[in-house]
TIMI-2910 file (N, C-alpha, C, CB; in pm, 1 decimal, decimal comma, always signed):
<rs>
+----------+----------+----------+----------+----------+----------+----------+----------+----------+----------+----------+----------+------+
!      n_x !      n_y !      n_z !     ca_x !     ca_y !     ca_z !      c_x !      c_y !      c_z !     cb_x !     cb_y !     cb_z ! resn !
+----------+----------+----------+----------+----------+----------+----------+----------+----------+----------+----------+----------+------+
!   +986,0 !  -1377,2 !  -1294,1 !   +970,4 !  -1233,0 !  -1294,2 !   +886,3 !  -1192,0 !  -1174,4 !   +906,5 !  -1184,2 !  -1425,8 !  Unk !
!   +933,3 !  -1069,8 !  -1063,4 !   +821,2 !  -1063,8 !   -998,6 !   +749,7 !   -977,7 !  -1015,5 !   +829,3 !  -1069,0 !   -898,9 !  Unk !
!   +622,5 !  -1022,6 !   -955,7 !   +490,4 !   -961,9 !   -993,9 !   +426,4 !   -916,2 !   -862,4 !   +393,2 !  -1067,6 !  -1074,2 !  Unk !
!   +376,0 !   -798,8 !   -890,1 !   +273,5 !   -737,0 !   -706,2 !   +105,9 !   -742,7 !   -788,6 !   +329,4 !   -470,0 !   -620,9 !  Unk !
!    +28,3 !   -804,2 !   -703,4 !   -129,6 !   -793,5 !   -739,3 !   -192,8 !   -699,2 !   -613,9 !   -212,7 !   -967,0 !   -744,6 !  Unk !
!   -261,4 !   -630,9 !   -614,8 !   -321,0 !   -574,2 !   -494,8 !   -464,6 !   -633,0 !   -485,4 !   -321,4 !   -412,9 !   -499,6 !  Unk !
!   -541,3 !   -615,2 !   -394,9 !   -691,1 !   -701,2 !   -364,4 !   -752,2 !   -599,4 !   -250,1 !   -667,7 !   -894,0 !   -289,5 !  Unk !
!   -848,4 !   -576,1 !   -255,1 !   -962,5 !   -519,4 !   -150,9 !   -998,7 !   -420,5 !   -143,1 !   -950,3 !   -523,8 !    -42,1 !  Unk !
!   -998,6 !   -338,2 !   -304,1 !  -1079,6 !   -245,6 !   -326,4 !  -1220,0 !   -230,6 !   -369,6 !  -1028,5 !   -199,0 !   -384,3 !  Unk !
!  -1284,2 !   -113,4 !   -312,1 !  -1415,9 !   -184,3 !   -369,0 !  -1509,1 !    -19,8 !   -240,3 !  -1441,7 !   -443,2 !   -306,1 !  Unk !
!  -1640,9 !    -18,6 !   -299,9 !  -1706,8 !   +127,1 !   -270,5 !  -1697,4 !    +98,5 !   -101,4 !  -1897,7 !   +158,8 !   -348,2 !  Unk !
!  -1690,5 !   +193,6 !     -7,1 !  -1696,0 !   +230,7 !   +125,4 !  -1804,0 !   +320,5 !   +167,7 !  -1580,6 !   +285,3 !   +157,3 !  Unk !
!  -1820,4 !   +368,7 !   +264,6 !  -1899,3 !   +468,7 !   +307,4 !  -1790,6 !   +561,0 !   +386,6 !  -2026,0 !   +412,1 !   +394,8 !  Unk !
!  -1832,5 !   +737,4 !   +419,4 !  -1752,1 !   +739,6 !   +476,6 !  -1717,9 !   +714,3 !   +668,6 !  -1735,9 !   +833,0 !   +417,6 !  Unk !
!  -1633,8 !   +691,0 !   +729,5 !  -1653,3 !   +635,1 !   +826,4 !  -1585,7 !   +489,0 !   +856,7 !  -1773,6 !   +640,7 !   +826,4 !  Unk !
!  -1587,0 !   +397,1 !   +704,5 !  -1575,0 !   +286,4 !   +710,6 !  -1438,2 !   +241,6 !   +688,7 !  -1657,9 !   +241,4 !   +640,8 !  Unk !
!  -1407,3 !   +137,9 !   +759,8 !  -1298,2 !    +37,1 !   +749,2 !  -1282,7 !    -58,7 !   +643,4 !  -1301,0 !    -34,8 !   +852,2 !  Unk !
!  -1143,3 !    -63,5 !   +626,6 !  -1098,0 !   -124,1 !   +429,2 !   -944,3 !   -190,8 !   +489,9 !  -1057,2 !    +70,4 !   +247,6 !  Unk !
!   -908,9 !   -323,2 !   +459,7 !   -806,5 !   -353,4 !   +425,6 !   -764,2 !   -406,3 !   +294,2 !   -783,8 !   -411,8 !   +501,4 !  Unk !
!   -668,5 !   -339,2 !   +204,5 !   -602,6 !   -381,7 !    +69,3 !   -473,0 !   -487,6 !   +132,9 !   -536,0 !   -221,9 !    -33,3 !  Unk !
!   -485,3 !   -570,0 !    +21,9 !   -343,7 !   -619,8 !    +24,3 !   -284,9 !   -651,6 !   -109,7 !   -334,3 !   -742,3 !   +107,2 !  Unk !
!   -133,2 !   -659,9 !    -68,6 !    -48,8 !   -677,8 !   -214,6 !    +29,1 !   -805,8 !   -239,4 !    +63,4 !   -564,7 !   -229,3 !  Unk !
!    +22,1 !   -876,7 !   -291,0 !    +90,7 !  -1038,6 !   -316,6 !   +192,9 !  -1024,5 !   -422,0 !    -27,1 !  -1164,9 !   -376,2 !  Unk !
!   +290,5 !  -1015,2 !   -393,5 !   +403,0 !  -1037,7 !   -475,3 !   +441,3 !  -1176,3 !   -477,9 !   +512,0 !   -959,0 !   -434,5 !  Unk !
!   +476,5 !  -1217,0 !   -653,2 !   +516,7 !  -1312,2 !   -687,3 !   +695,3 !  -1321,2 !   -738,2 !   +416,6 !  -1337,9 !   -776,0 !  Unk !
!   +754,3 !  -1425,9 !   -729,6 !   +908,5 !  -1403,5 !   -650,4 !   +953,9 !  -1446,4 !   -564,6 !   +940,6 !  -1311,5 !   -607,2 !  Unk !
!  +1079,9 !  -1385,3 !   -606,9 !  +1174,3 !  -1510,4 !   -442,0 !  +1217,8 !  -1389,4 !   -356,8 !  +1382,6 !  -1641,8 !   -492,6 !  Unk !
!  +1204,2 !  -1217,8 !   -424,2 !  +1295,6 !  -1151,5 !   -354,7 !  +1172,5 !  -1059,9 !   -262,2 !  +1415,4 !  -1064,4 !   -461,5 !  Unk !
!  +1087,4 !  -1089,8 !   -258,0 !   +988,4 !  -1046,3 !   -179,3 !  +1039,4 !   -944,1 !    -33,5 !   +914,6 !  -1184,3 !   -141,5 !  Unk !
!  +1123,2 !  -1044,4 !    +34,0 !  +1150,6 !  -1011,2 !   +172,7 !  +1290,7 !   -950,9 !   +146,1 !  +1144,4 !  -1142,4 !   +283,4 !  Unk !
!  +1295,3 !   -871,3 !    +18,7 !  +1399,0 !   -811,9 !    +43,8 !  +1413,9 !   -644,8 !    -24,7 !  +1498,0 !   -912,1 !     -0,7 !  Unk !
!  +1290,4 !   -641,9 !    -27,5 !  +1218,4 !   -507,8 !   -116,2 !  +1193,6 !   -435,6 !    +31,9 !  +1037,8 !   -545,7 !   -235,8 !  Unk !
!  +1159,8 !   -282,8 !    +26,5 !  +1098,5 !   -171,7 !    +54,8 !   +954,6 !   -223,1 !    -14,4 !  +1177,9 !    -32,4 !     -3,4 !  Unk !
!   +874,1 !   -131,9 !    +66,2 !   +746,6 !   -187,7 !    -13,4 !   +668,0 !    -49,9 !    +25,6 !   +665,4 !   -359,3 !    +48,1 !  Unk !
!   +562,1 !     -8,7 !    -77,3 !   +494,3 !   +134,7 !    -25,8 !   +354,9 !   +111,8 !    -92,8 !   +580,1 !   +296,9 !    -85,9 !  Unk !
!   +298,0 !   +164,1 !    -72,2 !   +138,1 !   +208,1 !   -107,5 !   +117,7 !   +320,4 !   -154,5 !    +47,3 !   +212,0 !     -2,7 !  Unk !
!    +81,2 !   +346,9 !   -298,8 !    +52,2 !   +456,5 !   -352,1 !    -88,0 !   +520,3 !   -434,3 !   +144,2 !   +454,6 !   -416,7 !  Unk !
!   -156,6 !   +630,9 !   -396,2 !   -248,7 !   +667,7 !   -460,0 !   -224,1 !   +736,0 !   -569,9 !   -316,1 !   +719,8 !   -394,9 !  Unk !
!   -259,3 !   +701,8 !   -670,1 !   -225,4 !   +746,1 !   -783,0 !    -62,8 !   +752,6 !   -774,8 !   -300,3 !   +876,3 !   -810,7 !  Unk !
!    -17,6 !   +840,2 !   -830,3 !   +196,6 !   +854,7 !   -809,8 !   +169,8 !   +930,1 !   -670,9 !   +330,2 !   +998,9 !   -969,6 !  Unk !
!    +75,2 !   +917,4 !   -580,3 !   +144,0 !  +1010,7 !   -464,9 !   +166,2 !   +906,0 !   -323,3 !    +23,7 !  +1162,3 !   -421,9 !  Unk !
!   +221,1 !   +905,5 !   -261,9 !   +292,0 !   +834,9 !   -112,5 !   +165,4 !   +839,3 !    -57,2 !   +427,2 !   +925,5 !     -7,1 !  Unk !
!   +137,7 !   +702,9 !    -26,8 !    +29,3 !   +685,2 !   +134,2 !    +88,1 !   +634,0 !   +217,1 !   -103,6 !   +595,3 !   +142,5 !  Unk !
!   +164,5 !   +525,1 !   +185,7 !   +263,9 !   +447,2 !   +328,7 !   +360,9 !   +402,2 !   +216,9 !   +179,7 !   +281,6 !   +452,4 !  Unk !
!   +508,0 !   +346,0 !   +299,6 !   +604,7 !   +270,8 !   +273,1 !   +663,0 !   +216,6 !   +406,6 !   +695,0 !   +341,7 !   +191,0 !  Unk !
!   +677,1 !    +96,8 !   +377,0 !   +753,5 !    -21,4 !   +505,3 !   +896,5 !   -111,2 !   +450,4 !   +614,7 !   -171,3 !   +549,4 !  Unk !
!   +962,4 !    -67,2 !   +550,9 !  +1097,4 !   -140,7 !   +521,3 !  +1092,6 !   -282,5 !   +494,7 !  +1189,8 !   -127,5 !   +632,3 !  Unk !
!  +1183,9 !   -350,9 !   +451,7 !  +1189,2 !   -525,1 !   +426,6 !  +1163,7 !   -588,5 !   +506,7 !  +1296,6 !   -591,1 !   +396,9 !  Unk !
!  +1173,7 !   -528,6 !   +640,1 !  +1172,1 !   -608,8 !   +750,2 !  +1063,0 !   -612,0 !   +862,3 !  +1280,5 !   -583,7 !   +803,0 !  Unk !
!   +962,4 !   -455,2 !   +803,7 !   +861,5 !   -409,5 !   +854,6 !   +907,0 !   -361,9 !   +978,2 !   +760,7 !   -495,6 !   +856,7 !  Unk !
!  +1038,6 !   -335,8 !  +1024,7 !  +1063,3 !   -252,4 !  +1140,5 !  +1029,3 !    -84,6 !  +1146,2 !  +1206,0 !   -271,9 !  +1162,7 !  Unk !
!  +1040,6 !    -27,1 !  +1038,1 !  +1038,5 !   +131,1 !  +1002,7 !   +933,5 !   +108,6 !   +873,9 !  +1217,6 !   +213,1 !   +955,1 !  Unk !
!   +771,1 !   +198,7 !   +930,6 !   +733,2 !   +255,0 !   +863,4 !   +690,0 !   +417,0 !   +836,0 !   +680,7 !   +188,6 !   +861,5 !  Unk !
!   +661,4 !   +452,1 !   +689,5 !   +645,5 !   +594,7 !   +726,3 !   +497,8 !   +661,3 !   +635,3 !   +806,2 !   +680,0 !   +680,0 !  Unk !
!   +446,6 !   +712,1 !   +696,3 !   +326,3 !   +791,9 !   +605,6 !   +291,6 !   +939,7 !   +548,8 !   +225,0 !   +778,9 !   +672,4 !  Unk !
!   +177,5 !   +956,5 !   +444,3 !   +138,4 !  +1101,9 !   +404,8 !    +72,4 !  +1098,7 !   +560,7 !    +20,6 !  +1135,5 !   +241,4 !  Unk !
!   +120,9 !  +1235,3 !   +564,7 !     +4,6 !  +1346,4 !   +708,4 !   -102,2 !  +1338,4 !   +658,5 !    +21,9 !  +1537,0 !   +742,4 !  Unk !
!   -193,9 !  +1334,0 !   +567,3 !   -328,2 !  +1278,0 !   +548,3 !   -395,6 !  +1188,7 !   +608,0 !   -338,6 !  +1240,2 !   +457,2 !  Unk !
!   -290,4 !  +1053,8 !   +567,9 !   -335,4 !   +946,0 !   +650,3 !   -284,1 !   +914,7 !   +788,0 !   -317,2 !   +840,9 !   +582,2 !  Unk !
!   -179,5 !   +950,1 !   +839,8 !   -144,9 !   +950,2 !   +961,9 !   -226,3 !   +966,9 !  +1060,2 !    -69,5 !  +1018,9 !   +974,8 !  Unk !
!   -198,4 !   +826,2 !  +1167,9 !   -350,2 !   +818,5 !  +1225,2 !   -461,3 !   +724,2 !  +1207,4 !   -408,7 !   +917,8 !  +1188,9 !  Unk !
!   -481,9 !   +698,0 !  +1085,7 !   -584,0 !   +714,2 !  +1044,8 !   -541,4 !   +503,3 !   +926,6 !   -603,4 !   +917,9 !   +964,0 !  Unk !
!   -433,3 !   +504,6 !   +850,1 !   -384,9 !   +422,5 !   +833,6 !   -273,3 !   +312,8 !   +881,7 !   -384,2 !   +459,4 !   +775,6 !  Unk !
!   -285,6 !   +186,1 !   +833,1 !   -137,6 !   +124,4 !   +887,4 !    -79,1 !    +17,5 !   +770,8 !   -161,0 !    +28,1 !  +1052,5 !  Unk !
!    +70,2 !     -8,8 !   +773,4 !    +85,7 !    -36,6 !   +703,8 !   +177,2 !   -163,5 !   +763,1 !   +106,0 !    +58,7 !   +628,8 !  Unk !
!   +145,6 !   -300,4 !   +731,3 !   +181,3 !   -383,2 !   +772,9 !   +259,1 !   -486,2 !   +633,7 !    +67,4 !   -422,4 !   +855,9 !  Unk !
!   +331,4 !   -570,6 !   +691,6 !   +351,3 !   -698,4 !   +595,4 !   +394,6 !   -849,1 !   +648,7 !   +463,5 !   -659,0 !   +497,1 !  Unk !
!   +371,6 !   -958,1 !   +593,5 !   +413,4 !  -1066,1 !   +628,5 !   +475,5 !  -1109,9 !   +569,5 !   +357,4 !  -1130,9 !   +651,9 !  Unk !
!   +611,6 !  -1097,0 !   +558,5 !   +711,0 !  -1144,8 !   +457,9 !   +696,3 !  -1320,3 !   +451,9 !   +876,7 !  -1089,2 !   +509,7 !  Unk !
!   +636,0 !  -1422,6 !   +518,6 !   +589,9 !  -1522,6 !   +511,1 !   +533,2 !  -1593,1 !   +397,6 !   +531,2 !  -1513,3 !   +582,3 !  Unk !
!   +413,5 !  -1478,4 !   +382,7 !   +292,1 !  -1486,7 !   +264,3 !   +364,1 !  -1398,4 !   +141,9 !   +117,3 !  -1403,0 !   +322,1 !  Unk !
!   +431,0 !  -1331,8 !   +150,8 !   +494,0 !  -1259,0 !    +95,8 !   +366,1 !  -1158,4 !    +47,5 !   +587,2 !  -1330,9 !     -0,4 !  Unk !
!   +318,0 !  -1092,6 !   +166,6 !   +203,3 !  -1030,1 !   +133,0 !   +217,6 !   -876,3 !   +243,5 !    +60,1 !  -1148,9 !   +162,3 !  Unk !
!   +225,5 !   -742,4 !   +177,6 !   +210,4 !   -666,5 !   +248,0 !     +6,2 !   -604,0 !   +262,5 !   +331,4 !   -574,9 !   +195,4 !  Unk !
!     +4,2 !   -535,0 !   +365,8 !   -119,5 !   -506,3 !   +393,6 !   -147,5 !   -324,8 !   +392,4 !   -145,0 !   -582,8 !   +536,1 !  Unk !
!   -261,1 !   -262,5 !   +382,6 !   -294,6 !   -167,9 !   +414,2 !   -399,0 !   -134,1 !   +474,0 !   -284,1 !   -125,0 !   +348,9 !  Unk !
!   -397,1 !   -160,4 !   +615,5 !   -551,2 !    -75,0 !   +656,8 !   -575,9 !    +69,9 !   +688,6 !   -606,2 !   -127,3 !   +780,9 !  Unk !
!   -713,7 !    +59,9 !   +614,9 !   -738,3 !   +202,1 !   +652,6 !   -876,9 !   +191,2 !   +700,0 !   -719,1 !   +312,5 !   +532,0 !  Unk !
!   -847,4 !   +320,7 !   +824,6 !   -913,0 !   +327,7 !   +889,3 !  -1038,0 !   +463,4 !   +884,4 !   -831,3 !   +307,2 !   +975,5 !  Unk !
!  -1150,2 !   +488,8 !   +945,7 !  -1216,7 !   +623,5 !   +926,8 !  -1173,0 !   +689,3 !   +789,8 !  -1177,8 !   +722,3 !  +1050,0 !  Unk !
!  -1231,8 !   +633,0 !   +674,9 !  -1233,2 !   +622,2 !   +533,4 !  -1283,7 !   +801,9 !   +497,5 !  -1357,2 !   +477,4 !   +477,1 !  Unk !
!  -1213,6 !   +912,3 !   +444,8 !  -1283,5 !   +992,4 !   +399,5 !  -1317,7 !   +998,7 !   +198,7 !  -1212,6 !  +1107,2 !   +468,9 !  Unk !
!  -1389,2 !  +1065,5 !   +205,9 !  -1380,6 !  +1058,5 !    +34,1 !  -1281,1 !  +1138,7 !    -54,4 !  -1513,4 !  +1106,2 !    -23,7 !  Unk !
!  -1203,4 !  +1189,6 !    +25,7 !  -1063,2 !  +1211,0 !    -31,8 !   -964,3 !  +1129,5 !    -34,1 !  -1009,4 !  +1298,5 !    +15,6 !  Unk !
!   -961,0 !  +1008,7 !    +29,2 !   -902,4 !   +859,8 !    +36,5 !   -934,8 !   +792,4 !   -113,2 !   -984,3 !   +762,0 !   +172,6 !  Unk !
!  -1073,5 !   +835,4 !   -171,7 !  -1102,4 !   +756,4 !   -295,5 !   -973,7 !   +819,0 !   -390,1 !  -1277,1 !   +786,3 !   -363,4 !  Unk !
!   -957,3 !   +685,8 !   -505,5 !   -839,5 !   +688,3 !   -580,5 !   -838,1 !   +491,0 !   -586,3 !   -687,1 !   +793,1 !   -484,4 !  Unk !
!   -706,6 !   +502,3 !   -703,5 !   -684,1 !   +372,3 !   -695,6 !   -544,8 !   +373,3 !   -655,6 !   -716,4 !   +296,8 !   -818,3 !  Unk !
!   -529,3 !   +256,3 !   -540,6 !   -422,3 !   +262,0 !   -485,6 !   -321,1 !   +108,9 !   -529,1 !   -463,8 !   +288,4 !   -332,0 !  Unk !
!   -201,7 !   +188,0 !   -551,5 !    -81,4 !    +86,2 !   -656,7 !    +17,1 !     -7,4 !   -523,5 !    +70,0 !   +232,7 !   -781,4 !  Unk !
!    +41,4 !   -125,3 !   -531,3 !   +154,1 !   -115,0 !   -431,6 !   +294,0 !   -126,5 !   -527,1 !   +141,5 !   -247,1 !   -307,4 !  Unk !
!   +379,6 !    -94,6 !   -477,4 !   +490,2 !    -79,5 !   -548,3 !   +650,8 !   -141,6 !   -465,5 !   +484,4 !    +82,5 !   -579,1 !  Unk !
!   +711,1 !   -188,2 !   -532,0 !   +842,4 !   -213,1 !   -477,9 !   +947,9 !   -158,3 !   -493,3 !   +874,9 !   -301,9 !   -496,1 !  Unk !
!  +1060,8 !   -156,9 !   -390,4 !  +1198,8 !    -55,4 !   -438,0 !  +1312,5 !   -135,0 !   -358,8 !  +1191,1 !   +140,5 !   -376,5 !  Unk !
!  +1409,7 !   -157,8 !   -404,5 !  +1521,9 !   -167,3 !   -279,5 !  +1574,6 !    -83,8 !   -183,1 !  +1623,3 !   -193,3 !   -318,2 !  Unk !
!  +1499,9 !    +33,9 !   -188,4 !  +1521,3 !   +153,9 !    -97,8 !  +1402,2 !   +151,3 !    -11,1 !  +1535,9 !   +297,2 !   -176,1 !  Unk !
!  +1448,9 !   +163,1 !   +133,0 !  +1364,8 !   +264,3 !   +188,6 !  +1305,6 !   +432,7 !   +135,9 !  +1434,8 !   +275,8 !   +296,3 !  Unk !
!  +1233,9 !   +454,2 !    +80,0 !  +1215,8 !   +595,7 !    +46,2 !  +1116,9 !   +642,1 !    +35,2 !  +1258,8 !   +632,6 !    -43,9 !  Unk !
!  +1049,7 !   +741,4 !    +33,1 !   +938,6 !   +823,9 !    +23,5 !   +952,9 !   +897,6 !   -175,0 !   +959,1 !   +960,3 !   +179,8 !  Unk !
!  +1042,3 !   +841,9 !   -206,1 !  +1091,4 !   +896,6 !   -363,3 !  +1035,5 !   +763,6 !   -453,1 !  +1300,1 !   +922,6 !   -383,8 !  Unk !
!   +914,0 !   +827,4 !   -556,5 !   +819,6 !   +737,7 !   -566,9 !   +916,9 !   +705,5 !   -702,4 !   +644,5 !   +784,6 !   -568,1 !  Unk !
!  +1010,5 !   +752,2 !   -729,7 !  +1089,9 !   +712,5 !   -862,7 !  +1212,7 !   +618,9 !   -847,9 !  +1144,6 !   +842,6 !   -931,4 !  Unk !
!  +1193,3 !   +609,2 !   -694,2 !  +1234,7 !   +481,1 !   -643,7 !  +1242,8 !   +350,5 !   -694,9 !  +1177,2 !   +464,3 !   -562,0 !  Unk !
!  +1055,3 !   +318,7 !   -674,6 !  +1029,8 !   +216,0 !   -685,2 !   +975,4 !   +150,2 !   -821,9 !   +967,0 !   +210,2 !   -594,4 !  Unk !
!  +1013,2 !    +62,5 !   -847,9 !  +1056,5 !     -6,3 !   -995,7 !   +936,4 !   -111,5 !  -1081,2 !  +1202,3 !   -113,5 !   -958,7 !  Unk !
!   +904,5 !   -141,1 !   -950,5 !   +792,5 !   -265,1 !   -972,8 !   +666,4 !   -254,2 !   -937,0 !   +821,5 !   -381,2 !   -906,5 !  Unk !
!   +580,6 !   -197,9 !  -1004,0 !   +421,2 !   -148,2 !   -972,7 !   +326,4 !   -267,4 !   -994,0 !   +366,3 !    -18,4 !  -1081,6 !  Unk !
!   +191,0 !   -276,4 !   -934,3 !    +88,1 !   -327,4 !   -901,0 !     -9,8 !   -298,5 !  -1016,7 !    +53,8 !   -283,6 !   -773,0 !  Unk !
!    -76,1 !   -325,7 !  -1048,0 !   -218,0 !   -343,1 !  -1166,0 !   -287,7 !   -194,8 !  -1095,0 !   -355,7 !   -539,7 !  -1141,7 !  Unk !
!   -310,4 !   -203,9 !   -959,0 !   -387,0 !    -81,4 !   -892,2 !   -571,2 !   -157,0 !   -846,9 !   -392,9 !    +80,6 !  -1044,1 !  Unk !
!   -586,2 !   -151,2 !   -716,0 !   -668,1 !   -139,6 !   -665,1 !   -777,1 !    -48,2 !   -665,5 !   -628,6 !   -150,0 !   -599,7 !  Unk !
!   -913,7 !    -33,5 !   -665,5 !  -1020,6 !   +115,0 !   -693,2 !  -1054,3 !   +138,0 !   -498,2 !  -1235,5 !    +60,1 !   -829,3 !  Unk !
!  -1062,6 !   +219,7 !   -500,7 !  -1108,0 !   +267,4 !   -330,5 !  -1199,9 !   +348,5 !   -371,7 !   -992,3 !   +352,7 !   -215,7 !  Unk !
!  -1372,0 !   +342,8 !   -353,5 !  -1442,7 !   +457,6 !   -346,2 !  -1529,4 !   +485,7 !   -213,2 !  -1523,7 !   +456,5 !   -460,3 !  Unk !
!  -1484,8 !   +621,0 !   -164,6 !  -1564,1 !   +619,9 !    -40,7 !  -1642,8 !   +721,5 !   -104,8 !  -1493,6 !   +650,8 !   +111,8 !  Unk !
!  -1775,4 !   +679,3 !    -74,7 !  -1895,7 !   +745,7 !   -102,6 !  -2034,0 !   +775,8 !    -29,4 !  -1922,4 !   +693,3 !   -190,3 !  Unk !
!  -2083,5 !   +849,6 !    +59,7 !  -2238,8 !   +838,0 !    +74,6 !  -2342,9 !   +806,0 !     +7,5 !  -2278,2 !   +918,5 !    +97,6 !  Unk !
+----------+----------+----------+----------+----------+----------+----------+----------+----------+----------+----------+----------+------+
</rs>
């Protein structure tokens, strides 16, 4: 059955730099859409192949969204952390490329992000 875990949440300041990542367990790893979500809302999604990614205008800029279909591990950094970034962030899988969060089928436990002074 596959499974997504996310890892590298945890309190920030604001200003500060955070990378999450998501480990999916499975064989079909490298053949998913893969996205990052705060709460049900879109922060990033990256194609299977990590050629096309796309983001919220919030974070644009400001985040990136990488993966190593190798490790079978996608990544999220974020960068210049505000405290509207806090939330817990899900990674999720879809066989679609999409920004349509009813897409994706296979959710993450959820990561905590708190940026705080």
């Amino acid at each position: 059955q596959d499974r997504l875990v996310e890892s590298g949440g945890r309190l920030v300041h604001p200003g500060d730099s955070l990378r999450l990542a998501c480990t999916a367990s499975g064989r079909t790893f490298n053949t998913w859409a893969m996205g990052w979500f705060r709460h049900r809302e879109l922060v990033a999604i990256i194609s299977w192949d990590g050629n096309n990614a796309n983001y919220a205008d919030s974070v644009k800029g400001r985040f990136t969204i990488s993966r190593d279909n190798s490790k079978n591990t996608m990544y999220l950094q974020m960068n210049n952390l505000r405290p509207e970034d806090s939330g817990i962030y899900y990674c999720a899988a879809s066989i679609h490329f999409t920004r349509a969060v009813n897409e994706y089928g296979t959710w993450g436990q959820g990561t905590q992000v708190i940026v705080s002074s």
